[in-house]
N, C-alpha and C positions, 0 to 999 in steps of 0.2 A: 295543211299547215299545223305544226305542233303546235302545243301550249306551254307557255314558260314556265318550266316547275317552280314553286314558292319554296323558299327555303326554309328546313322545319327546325325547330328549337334546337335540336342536337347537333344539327350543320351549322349550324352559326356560331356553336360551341365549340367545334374541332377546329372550326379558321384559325390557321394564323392570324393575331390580332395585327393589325395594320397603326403604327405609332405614328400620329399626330407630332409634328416638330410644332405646328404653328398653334398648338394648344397652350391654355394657363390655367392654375385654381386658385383662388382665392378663398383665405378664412380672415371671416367678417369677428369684430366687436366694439364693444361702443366706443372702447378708449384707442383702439389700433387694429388697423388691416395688415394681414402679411400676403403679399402676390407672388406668384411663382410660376415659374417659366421654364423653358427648357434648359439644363446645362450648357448648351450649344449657344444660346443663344446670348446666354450675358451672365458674368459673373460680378456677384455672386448671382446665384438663378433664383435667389427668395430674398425679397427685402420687404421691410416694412415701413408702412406709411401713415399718417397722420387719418382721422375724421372729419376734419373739416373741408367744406367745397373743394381750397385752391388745391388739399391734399389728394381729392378725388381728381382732379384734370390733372394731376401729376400721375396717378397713375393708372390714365385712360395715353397718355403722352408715352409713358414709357411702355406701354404696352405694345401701342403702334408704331412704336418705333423697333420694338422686338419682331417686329412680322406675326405678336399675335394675333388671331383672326376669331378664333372662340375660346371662353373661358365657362369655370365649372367654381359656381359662388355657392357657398352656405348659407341656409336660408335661416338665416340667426335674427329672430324677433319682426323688428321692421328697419333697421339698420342697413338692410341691403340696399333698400329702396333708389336712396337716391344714388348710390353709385351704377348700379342697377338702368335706371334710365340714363345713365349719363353714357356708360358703354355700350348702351343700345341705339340711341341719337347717332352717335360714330361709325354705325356698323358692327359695331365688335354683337357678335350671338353669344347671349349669357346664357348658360343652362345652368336655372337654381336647382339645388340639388337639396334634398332632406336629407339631414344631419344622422337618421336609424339609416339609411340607405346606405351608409360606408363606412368604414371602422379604419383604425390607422394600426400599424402593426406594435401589436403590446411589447409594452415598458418603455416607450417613446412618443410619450405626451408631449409634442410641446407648442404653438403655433407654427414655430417654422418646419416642423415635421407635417402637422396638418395642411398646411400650405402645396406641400412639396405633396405630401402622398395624394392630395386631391388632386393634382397637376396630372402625375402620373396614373391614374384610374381614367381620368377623361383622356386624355391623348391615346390611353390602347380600348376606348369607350365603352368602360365599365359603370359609366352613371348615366344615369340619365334624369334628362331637368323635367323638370317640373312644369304642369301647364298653367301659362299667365295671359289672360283675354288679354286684346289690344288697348290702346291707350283710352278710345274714346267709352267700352266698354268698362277699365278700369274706374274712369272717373265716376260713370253712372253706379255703380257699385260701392265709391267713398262715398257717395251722397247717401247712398240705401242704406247701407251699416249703421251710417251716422245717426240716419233717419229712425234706426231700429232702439240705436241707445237712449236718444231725447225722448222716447215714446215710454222705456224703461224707467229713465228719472222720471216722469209725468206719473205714471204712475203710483211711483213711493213719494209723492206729495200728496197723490190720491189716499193713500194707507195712512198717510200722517194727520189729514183731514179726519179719517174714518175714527182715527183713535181722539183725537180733540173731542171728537163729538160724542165719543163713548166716554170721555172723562166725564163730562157735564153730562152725561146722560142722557143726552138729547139722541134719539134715535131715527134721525131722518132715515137713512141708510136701509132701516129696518122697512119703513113703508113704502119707501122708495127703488127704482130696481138699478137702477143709475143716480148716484150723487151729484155726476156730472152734466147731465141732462141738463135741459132748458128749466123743469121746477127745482133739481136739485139746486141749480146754480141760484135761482132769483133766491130760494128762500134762506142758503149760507149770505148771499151778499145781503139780506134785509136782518139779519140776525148781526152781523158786523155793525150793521146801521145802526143798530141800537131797540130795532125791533123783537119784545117779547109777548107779543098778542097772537096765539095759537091762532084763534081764527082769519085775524090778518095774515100769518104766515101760511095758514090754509089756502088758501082764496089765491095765494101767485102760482098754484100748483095748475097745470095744464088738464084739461076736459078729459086726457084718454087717462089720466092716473087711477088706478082700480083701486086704492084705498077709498078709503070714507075719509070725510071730510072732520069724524070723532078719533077718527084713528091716526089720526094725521097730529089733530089738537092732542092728543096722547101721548105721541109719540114725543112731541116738543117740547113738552113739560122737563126741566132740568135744571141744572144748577149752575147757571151761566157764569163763572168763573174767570177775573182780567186773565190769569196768566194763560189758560186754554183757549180763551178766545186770541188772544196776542199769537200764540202757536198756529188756529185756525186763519189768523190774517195775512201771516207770511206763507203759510203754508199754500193756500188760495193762490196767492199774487208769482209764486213760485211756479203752482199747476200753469197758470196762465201763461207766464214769459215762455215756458217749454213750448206750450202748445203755439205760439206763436212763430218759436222755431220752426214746430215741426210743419207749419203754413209756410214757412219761407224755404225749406229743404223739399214740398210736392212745387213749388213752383220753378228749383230746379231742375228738378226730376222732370217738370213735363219740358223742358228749353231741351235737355239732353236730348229725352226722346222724339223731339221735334228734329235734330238734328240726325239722329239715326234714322227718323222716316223719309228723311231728305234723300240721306245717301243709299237708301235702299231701292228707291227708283218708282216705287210702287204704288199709286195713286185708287186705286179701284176699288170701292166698297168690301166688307167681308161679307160673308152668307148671314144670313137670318143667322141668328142666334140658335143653339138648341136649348139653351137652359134663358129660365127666367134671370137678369141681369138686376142686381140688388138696386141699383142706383144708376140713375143716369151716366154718373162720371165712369161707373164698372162700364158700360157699354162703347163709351167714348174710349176708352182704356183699350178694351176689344177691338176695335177699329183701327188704332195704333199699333197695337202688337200684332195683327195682322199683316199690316202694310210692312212694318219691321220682317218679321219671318218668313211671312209669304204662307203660311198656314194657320187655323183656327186652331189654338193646342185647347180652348176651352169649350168643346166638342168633346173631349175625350173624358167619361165621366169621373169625378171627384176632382178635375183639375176647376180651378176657378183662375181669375185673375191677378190676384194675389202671389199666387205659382207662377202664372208664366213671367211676373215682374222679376221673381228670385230668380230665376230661367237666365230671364237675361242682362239681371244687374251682373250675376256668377261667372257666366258664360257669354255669353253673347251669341247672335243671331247666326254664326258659324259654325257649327261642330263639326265640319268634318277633319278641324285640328286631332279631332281622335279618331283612330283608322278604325275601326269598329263600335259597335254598339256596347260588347263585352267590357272596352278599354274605357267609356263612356262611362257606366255601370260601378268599370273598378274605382275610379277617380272617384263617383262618391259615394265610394266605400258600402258601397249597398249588394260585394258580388263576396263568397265562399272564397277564404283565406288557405287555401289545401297547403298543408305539408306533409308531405310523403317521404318514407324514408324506410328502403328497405323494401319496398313495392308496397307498404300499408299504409292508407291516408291514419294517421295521427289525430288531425285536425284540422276541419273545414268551418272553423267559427269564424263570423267577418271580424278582421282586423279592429282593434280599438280607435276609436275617432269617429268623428263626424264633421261634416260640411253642410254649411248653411240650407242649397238644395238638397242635399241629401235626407234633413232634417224636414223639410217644407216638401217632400214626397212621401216620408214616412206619415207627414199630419195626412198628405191627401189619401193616401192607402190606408188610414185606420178608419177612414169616413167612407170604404167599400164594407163595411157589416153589415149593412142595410138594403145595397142596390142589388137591381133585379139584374145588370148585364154581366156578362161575361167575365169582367172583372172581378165584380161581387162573388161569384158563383167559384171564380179561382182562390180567392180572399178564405172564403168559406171552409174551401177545401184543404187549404195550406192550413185553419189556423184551426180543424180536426186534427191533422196531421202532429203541426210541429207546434200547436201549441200560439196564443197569442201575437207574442213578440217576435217571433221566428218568420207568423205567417206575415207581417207589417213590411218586415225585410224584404220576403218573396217578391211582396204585390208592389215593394216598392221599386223593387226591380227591375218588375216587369214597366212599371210605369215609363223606368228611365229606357227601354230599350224601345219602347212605343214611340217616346217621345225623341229619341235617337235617328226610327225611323224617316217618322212627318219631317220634321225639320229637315233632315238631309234631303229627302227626297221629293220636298213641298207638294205631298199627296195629304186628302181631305183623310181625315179618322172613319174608317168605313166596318162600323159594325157588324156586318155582315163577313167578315173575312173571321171574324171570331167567333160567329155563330156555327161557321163552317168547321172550325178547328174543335169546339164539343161538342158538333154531329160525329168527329171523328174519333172523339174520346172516349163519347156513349157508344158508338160500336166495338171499341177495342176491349172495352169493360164489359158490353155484353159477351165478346168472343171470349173474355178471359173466363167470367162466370158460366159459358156452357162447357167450356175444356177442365175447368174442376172438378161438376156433374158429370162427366165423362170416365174420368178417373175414379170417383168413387160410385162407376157401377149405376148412374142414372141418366135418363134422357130427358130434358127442357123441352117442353112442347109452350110457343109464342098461345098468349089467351086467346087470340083471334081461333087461332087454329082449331085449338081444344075445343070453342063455342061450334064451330061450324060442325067438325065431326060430332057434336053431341047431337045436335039439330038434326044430323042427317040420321042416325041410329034411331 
């Protein structure tokens, strides 16, 4: 029985492109969409349309009435969005397209040209869309981001406290390693109170605090000031409401992923733990995202829990929407940009941008400097080689193509398939280093060797 040859880049380039009648493209903006279709199918073949809802079901209405079946949208801000789901609810397959990815033919700017030449690129399928998790993954995701901003404001109320306190001179911050902590918090709220007796502000500070109890009284000494303190009271009551958002945004986040462990079918406990779990709730987290993926990704050393939530706020519990590891990898943006021209690579620098995991893999690969596995040891390697930044890229690459594998193939992370792989590395480096002494004229004798002939002489 043969095997069916896969068609390679250059064969898929000499095809005749095959033209799509039932194709459209759409260019998106805030004040007006232009839609466009086939000549064949309705004249004029590009018209435009209104932003508002009733505007979008007019032109999900005249789409389906033209026998389009797929269209190729511009992925212009967040504007797409809701037209976006409205043509995917009906059937109609949207493939969002990035805006560098196509160019319209120069000195003919205008929408209804962009319309029209997006139309025609998709129909002979010269773009391709873009990858967009499913709906229920999408939403865990608006809640994440969300969750990431409200933690950003929290903190510049945080900075705004620290600077109140530096006005009056009061330097809690200084003795303390958290503002926000259980002492930071009693002794800002008893200083609002109207409390200025260092040793009473001493005395609410908790047993593990490693200041002195002088040092403390020192520190509080200041020039308590209405208009700083006024700034320190909003600023306070401000930290607070955030953080109380961001309690009602983890109590979304766990309803989501209650519903994702639903439909994942998976009830069975995860394996012991390999790593110490910071906190109960990290463990409980583990449990969950087990049952979701069907593997432990926090087995795999430098990933924590933290990583697999971006994992699968980003993506979801599916990757085999990407047909390899490589494609995986390219999406975010962590794989060698080549352009070749001429038969000489030019330039292999990764592409400009970044994506959320892409970001949240490069934190976990800068935190292999220190580990003793395999990973570590590639980390080390790469960042002799190419240097710091370069080596963060590598290792975060490898991460993603690690993490590519488990997930698809819901096999446990088995360190021993790596240890096998720099048994083979250290041999082909020893074979390299005896064919250099070869070449200039000398012979490597192994130390065992040399000891025994010496013993025997």
């Amino acid at each position: 029985m043969s095997r069916k040859k896969s068609k390679s880049k250059l064969q898929s380039v000499t095809e005749v492109p095959q033209v799509r009648i039932d194709a459209g493209g759409i260019d998106i903006s805030p004040e007006e969409i232009y839609v466009g279709v086939d000549p064949r199918l309705a004249e004029p073949a590009v018209r435009r349309f209104g932003t508002v809802t009733r505007e979008l079901h007019r032109i999900k209405d005249w789409l389906v009435g033209c026998g389009v079946r797929t269209v190729a949208m511009e992925s212009t801000g967040v504007y797409w969005i809701p037209l976006f789901q409205i043509l995917e609810r009906h059937g109609v397959e949207v493939f969002l397209v990035n805006a560098r990815h196509y160019q319209n033919v120069p000195g003919r700017k205008t929408d209804v040209c962009d319309a029209a030449w997006l139309q025609f690129l998709h129909a002979v399928g010269l773009v391709r869309g873009s990858f967009r998790p499913p709906g229920e993954i999408c939403a865990l995701r608006t809640i994440l981001r969300h969750r990431s901003g409200l933690v950003e404001s929290a903190s510049e109320h945080i900075q705004r406290m620290q600077k109140a306190l530096d006005q009056m001179n009061v330097q809690i911050h200084r003795v303390l390693s958290d503002i926000t902590g259980v002492s930071g918090m009693a002794m800002v709220d008893a200083i609002l109170a109207g409390e200025r007796d260092g040793h009473h502000l001493a005395a609410l500070c908790n047993k593990r605090v490693r200041a002195s109890e002088e040092e403390i009284v020192r520190a509080l000494e200041g020039d308590y000031r209405p208009e700083h303190l006024f700034t320190l009271k909003q600023s306070l009551a401000s930290y607070r409401h955030y953080q109380r958002l961001v309690d009602e945004c983890d109590q979304e986040l766990r309803r989501l992923l209650t519903e994702l462990e639903i439909d994942s079918d998976r009830s069975g406990p995860a394996p012991p733990p390999q790593k110490k779990m910071r906190t109960s709730e990290d463990e409980h987290l583990r449990q969950k995202y087990f049952r979701i993926l069907g593997v432990d990704l926090t087995t795999v050393p430098c990933l924590n829990v933290a990583t697999v939530k971006t994992l699968l706020a980003e993506v979801g519990p599916d990757l085999q929407r990407f047909p390899n590891a490589g494609a995986f990898a390219s999406w975010l943006i962590l794989c060698p940009n080549n352009t070749i021209t001429g038969g000489k690579v030019k330039s292999s620098h990764t592409r400009d941008g970044s994506t959320r995991l892409g970001q949240a893999l490069r934190m976990a690969a800068e935190s292999l400097c220190r580990d003793k596995s395999y990973l570590g040891q590639f980390y080390r390697r790469m960042r002799a080689h190419l240097g710091p930044e370069s080596a963060i890229t590598a290792a975060a690459h490898k991460l993603a193509r690690i993490i590519y594998a488990l997930v698809t193939k819901r096999e446990a992370y088995d360190a021993g398939n790596f240890a096998r792989i720099e048994q083979r590395n250290q041999a082909k480096h020893r074979q390299k280093i005896i064919n250099q002494a070869r070449l200039l004229g000398y012979q490597l004798v192994p130390i065992n060797a040399a000891a025994a002939n010496s013993g025997a002489v």
